[in-house]
PDB file with SEQRES, HELIX, SHEET and CRYST1 records, atoms N, CA, C and O in Angstrom:
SEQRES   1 A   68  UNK UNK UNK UNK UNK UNK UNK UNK UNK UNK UNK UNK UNK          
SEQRES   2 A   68  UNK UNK UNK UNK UNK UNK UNK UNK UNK UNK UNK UNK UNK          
SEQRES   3 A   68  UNK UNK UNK UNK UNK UNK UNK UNK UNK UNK UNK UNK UNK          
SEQRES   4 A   68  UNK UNK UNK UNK UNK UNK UNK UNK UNK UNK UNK UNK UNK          
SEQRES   5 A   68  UNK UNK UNK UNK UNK UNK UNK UNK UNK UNK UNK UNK UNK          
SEQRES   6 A   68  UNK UNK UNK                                                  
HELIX    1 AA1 UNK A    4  UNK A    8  1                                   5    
HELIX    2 AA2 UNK A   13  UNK A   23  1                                  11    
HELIX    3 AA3 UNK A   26  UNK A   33  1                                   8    
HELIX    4 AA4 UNK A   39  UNK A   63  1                                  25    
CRYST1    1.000    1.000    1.000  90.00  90.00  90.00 P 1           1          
ATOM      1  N   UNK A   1      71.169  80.266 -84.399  1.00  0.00           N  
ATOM      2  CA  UNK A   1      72.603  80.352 -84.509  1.00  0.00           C  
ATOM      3  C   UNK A   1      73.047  80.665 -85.937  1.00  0.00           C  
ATOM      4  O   UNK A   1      74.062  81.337 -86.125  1.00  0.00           O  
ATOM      5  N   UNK A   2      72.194  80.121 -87.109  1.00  0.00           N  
ATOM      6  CA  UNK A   2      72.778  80.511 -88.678  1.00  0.00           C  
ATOM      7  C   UNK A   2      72.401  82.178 -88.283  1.00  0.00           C  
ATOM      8  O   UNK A   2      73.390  82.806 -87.908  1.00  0.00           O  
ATOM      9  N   UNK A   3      71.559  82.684 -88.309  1.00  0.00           N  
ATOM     10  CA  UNK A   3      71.922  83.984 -88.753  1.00  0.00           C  
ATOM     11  C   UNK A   3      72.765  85.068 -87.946  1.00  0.00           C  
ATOM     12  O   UNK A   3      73.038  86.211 -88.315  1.00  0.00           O  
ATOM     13  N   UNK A   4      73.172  84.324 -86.547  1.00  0.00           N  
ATOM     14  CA  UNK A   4      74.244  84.937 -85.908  1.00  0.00           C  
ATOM     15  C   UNK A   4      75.786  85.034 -86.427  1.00  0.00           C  
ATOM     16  O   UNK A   4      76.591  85.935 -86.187  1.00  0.00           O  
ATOM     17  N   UNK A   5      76.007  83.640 -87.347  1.00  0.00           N  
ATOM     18  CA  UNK A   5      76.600  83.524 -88.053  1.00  0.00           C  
ATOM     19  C   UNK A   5      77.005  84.112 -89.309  1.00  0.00           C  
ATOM     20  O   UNK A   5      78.182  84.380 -89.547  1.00  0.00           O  
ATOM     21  N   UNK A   6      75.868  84.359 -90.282  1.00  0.00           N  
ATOM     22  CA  UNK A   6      75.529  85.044 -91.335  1.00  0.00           C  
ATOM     23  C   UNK A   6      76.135  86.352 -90.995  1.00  0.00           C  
ATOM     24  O   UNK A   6      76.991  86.953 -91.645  1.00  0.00           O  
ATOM     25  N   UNK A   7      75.439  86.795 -89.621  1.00  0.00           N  
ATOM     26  CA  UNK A   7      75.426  88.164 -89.335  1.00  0.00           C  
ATOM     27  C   UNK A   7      77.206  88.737 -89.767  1.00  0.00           C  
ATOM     28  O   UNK A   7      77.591  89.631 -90.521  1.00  0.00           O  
ATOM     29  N   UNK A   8      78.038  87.655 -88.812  1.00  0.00           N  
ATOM     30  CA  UNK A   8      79.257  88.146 -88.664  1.00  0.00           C  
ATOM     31  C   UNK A   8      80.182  87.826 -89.888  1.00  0.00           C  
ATOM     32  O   UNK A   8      81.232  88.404 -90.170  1.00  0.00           O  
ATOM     33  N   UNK A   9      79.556  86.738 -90.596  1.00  0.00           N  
ATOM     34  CA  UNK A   9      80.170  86.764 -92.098  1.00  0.00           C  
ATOM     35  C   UNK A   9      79.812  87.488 -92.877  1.00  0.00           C  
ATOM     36  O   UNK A   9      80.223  87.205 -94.002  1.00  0.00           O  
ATOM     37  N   UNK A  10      78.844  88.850 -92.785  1.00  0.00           N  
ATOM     38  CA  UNK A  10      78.508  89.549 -93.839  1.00  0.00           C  
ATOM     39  C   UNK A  10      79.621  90.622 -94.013  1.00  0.00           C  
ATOM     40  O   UNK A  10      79.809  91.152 -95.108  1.00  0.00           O  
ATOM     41  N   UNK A  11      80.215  90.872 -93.121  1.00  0.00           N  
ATOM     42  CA  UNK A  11      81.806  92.002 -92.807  1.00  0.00           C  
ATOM     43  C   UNK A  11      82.543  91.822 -94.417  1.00  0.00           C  
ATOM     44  O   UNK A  11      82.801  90.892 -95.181  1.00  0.00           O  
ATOM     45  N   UNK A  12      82.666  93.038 -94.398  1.00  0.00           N  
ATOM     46  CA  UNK A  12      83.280  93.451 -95.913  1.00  0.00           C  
ATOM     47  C   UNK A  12      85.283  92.476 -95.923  1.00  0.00           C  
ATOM     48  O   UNK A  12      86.097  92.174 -95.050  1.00  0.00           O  
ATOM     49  N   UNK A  13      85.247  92.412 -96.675  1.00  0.00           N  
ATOM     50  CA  UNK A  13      86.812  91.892 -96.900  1.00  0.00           C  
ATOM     51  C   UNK A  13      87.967  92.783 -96.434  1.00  0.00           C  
ATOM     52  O   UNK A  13      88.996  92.109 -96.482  1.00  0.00           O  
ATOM     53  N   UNK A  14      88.177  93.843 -96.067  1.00  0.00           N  
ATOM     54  CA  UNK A  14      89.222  94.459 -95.033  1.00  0.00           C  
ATOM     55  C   UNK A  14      88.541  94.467 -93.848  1.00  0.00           C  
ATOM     56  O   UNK A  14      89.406  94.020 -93.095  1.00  0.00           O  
ATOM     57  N   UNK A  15      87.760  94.632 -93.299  1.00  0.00           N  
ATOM     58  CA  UNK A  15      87.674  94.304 -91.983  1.00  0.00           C  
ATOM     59  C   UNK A  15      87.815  92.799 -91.515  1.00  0.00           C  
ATOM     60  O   UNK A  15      88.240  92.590 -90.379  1.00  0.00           O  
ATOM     61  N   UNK A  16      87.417  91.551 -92.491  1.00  0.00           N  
ATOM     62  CA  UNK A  16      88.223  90.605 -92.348  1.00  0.00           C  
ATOM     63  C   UNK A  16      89.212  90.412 -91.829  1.00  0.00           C  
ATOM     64  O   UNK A  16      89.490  89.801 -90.798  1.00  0.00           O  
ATOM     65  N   UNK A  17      90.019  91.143 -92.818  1.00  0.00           N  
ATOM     66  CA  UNK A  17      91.392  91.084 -92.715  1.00  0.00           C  
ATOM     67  C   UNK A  17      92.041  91.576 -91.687  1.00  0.00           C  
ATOM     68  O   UNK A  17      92.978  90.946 -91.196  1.00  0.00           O  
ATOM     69  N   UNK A  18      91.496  93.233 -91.018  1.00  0.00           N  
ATOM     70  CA  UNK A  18      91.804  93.849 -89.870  1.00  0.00           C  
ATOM     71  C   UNK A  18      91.699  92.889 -88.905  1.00  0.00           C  
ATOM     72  O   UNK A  18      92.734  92.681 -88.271  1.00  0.00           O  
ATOM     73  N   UNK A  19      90.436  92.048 -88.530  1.00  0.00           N  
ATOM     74  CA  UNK A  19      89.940  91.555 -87.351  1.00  0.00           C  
ATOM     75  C   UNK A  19      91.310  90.385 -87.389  1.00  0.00           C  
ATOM     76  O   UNK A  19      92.024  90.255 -86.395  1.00  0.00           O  
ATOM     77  N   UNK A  20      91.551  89.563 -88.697  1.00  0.00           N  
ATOM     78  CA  UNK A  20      91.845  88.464 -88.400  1.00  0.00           C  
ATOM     79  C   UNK A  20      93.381  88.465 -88.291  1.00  0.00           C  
ATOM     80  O   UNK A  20      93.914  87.429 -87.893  1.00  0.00           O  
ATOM     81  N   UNK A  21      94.314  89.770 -88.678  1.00  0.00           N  
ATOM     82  CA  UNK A  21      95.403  90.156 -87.896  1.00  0.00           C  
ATOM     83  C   UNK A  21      95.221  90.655 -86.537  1.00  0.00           C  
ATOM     84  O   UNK A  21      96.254  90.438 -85.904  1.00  0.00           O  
ATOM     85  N   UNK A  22      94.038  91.427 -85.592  1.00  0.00           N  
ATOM     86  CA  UNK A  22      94.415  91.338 -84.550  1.00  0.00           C  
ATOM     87  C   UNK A  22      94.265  90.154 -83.672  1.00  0.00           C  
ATOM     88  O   UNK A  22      94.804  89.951 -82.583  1.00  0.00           O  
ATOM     89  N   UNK A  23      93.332  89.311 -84.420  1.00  0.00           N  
ATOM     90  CA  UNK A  23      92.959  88.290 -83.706  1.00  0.00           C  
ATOM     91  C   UNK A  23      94.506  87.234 -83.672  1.00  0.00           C  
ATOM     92  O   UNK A  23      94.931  86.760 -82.619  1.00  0.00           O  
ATOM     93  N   UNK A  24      94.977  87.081 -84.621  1.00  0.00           N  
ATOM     94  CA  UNK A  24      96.597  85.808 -84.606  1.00  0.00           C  
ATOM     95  C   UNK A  24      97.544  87.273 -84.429  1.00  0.00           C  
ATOM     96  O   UNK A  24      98.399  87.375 -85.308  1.00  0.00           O  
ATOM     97  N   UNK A  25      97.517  88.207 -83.603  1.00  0.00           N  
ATOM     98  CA  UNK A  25      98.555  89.040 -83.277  1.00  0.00           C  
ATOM     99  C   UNK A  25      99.544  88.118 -82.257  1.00  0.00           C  
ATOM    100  O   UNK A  25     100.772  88.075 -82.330  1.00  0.00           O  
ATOM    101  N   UNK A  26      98.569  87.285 -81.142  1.00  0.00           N  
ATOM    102  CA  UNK A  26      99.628  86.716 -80.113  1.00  0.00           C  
ATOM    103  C   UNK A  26     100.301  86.088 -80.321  1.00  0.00           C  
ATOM    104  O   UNK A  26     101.349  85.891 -79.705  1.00  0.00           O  
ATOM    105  N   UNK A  27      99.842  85.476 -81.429  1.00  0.00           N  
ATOM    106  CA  UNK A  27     100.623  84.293 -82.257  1.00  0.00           C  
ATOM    107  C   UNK A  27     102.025  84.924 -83.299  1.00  0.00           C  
ATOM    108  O   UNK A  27     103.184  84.603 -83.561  1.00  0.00           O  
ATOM    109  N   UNK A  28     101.204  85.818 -83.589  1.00  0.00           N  
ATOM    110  CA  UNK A  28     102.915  86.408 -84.532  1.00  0.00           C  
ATOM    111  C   UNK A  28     104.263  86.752 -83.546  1.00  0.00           C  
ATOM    112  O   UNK A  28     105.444  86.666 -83.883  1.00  0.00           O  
ATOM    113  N   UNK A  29     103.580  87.275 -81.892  1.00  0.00           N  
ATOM    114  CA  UNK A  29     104.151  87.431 -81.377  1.00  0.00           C  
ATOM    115  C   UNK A  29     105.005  86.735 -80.811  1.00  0.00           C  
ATOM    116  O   UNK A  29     106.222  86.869 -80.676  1.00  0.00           O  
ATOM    117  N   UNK A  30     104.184  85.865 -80.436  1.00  0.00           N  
ATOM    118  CA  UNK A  30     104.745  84.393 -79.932  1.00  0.00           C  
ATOM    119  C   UNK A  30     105.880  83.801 -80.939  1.00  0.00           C  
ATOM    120  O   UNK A  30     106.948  83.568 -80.372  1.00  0.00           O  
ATOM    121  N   UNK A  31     105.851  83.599 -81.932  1.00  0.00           N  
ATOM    122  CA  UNK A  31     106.667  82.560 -83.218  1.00  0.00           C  
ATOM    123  C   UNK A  31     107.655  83.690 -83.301  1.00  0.00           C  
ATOM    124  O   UNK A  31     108.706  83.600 -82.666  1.00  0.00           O  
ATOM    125  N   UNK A  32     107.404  84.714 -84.015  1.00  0.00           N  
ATOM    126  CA  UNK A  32     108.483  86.211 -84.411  1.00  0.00           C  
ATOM    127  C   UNK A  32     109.539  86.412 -83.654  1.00  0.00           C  
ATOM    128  O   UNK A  32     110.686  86.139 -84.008  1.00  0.00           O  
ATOM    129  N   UNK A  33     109.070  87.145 -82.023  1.00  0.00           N  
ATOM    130  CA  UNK A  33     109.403  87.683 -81.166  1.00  0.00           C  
ATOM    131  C   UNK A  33     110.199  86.845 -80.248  1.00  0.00           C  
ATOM    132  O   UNK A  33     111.061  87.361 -79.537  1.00  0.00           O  
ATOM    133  N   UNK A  34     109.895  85.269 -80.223  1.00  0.00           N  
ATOM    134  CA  UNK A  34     109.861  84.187 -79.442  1.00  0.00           C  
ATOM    135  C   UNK A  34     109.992  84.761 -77.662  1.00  0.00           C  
ATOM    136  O   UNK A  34     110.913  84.500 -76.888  1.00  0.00           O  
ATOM    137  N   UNK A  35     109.251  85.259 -77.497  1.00  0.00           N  
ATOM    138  CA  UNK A  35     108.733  85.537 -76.172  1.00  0.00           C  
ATOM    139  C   UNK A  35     108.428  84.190 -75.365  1.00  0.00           C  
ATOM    140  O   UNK A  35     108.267  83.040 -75.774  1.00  0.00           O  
ATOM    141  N   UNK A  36     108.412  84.543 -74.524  1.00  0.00           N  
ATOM    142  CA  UNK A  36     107.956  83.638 -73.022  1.00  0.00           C  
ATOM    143  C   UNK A  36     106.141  83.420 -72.843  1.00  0.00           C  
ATOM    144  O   UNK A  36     105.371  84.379 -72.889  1.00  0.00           O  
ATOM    145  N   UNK A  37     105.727  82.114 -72.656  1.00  0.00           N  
ATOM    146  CA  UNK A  37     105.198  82.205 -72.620  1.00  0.00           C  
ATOM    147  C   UNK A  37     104.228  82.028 -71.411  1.00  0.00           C  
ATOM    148  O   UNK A  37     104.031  80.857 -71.086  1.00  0.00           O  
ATOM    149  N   UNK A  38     103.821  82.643 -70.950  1.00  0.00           N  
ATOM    150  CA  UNK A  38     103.412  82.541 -69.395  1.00  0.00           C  
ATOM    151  C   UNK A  38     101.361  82.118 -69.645  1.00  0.00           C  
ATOM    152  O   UNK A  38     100.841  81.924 -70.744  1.00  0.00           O  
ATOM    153  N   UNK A  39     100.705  82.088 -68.443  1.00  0.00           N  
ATOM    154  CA  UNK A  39      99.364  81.933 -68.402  1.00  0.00           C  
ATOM    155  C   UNK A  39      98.502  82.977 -69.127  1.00  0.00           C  
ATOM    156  O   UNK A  39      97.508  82.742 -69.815  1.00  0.00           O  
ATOM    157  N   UNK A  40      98.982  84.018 -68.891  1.00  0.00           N  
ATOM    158  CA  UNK A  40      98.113  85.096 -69.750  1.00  0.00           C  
ATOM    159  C   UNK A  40      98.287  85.434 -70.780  1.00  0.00           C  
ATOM    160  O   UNK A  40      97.407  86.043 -71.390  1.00  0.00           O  
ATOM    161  N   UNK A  41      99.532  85.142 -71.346  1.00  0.00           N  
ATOM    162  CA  UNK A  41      99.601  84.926 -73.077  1.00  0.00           C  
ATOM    163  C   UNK A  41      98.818  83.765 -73.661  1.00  0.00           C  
ATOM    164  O   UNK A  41      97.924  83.890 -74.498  1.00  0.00           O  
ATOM    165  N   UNK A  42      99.254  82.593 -73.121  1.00  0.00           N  
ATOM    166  CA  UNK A  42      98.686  81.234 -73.637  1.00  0.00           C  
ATOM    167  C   UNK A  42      97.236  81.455 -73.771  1.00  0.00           C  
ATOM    168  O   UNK A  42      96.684  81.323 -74.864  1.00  0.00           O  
ATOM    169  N   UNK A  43      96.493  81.842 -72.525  1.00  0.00           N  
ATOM    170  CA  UNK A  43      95.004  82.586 -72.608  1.00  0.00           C  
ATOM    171  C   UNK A  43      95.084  83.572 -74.043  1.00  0.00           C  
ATOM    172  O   UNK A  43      94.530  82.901 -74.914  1.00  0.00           O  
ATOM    173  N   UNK A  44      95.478  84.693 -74.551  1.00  0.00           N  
ATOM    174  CA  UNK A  44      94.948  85.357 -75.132  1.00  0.00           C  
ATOM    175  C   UNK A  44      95.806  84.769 -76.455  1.00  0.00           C  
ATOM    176  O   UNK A  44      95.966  85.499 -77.434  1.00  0.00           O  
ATOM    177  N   UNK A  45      96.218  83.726 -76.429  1.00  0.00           N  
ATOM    178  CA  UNK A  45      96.633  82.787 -78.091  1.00  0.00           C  
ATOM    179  C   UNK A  45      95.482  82.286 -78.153  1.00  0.00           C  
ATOM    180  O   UNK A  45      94.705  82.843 -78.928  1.00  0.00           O  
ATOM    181  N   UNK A  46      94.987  81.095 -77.382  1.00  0.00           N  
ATOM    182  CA  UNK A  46      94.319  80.333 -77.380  1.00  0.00           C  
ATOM    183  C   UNK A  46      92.236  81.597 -77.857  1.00  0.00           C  
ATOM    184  O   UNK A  46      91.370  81.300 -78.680  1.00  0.00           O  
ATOM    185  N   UNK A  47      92.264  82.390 -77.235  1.00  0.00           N  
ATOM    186  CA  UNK A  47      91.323  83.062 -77.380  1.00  0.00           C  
ATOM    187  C   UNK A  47      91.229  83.950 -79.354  1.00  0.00           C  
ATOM    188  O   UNK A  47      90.252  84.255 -80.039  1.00  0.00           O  
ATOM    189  N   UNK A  48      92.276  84.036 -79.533  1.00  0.00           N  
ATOM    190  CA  UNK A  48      93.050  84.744 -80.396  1.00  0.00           C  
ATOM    191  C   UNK A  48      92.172  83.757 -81.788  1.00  0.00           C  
ATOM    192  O   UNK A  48      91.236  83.951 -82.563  1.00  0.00           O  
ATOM    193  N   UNK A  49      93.367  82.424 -81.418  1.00  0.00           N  
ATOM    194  CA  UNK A  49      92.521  81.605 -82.081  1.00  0.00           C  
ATOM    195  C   UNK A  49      91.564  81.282 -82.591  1.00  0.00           C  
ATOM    196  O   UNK A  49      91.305  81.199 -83.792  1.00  0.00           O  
ATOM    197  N   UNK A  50      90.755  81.001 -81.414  1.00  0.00           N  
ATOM    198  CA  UNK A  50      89.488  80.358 -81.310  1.00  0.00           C  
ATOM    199  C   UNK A  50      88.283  81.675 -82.287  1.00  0.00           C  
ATOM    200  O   UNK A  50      87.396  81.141 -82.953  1.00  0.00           O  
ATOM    201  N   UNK A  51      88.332  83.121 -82.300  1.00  0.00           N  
ATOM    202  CA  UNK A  51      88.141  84.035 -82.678  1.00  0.00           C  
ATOM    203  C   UNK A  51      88.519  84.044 -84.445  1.00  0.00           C  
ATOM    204  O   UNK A  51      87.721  84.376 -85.322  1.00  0.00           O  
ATOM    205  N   UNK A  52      89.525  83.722 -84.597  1.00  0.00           N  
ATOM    206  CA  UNK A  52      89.614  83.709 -86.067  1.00  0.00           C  
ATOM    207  C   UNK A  52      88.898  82.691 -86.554  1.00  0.00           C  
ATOM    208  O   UNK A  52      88.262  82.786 -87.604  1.00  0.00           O  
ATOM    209  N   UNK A  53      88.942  81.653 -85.846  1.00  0.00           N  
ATOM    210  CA  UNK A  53      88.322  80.481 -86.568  1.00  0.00           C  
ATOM    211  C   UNK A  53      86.711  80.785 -86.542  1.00  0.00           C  
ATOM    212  O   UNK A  53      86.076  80.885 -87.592  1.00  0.00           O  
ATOM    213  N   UNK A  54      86.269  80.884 -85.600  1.00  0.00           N  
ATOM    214  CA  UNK A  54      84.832  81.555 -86.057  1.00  0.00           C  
ATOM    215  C   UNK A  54      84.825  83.011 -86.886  1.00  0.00           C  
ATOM    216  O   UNK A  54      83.743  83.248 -87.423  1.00  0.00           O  
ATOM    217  N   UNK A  55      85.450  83.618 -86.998  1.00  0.00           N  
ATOM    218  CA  UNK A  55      85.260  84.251 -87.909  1.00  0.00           C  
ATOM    219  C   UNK A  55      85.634  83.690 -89.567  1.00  0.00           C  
ATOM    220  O   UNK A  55      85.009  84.261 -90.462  1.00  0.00           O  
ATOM    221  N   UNK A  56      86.304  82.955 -89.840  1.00  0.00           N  
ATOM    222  CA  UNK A  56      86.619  82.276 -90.844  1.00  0.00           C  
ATOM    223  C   UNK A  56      85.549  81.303 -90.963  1.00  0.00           C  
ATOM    224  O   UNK A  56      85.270  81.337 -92.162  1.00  0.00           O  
ATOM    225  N   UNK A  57      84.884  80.558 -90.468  1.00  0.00           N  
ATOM    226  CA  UNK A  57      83.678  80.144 -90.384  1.00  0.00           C  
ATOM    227  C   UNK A  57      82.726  80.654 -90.817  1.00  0.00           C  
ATOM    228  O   UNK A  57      82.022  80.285 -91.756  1.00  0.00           O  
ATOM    229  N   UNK A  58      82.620  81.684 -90.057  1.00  0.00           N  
ATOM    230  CA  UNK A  58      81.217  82.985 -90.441  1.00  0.00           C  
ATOM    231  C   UNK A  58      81.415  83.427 -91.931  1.00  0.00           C  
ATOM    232  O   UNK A  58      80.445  83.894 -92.528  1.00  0.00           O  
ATOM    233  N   UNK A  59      82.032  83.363 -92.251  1.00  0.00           N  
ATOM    234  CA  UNK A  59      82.758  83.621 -94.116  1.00  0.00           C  
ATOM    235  C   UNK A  59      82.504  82.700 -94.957  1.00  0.00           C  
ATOM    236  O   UNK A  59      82.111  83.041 -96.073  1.00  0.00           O  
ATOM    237  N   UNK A  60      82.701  80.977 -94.566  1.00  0.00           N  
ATOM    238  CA  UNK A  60      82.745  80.533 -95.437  1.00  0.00           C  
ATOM    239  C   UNK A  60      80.890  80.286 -95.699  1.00  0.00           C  
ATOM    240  O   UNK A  60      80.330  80.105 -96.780  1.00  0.00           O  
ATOM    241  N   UNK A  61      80.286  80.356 -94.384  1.00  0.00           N  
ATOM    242  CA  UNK A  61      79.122  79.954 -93.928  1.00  0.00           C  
ATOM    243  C   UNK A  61      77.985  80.869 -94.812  1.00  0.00           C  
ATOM    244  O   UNK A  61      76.903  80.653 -95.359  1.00  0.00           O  
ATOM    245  N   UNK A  62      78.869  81.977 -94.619  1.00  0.00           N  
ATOM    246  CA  UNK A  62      78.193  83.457 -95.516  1.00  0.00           C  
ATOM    247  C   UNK A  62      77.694  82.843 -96.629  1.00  0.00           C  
ATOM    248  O   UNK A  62      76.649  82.315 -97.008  1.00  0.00           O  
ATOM    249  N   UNK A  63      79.112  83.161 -97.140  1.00  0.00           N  
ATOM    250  CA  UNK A  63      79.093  82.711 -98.647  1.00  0.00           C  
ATOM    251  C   UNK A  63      78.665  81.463 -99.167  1.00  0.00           C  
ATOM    252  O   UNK A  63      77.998  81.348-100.195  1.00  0.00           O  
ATOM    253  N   UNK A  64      79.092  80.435 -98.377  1.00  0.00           N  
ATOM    254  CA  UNK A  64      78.604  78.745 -99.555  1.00  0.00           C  
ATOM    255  C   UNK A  64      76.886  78.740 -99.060  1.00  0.00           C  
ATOM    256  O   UNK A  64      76.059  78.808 -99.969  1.00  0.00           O  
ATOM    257  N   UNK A  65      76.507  78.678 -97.949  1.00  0.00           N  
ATOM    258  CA  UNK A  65      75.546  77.632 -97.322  1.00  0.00           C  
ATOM    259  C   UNK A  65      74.064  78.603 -96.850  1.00  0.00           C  
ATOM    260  O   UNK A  65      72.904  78.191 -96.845  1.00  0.00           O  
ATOM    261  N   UNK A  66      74.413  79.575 -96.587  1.00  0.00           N  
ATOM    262  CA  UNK A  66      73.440  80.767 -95.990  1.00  0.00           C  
ATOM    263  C   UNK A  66      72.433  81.116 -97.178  1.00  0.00           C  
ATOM    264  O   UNK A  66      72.913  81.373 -98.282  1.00  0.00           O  
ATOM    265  N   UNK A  67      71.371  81.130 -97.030  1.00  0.00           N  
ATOM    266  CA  UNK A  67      70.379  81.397 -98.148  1.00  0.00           C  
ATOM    267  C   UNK A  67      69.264  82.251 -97.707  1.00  0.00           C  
ATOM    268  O   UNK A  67      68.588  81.564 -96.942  1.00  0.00           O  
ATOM    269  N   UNK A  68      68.693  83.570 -97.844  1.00  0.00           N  
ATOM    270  CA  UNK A  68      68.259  84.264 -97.403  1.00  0.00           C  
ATOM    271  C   UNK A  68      66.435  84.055 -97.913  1.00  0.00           C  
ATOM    272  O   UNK A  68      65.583  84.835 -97.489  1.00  0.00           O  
TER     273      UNK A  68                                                      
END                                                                             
């Protein structure tokens, strides 16, 4: 599992950034837009989520703890 990890924290710093705006897109949508929120939004927040945070993970994991 570390170097699956590693793997996805090695991503250059704009694709970071790309991934981790589409990933909290539902969420901007959600708060911004104040839309409705029905079952298949809540699904793709909650997924949205869960996606950044492992990727923010995979970053910090990269960088502090990963030793090649």
């Amino acid at each position: 599992m570390k170097h699956f990890f590693a793997g996805i924290g090695e991503m250059s710093c704009v694709r970071y950034l790309i991934f981790s705006c589409i990933s909290l897109s539902p969420l901007f949508h959600v708060i911004v837009i104040k839309s409705e929120l029905n079952f298949f939004k809540t699904l793709l927040l909650i997924i949205g989520i869960i996606y950044f945070v492992l990727l923010t993970f995979s970053r910090i994991y990269r960088k502090y703890y990963y030793k090649e």
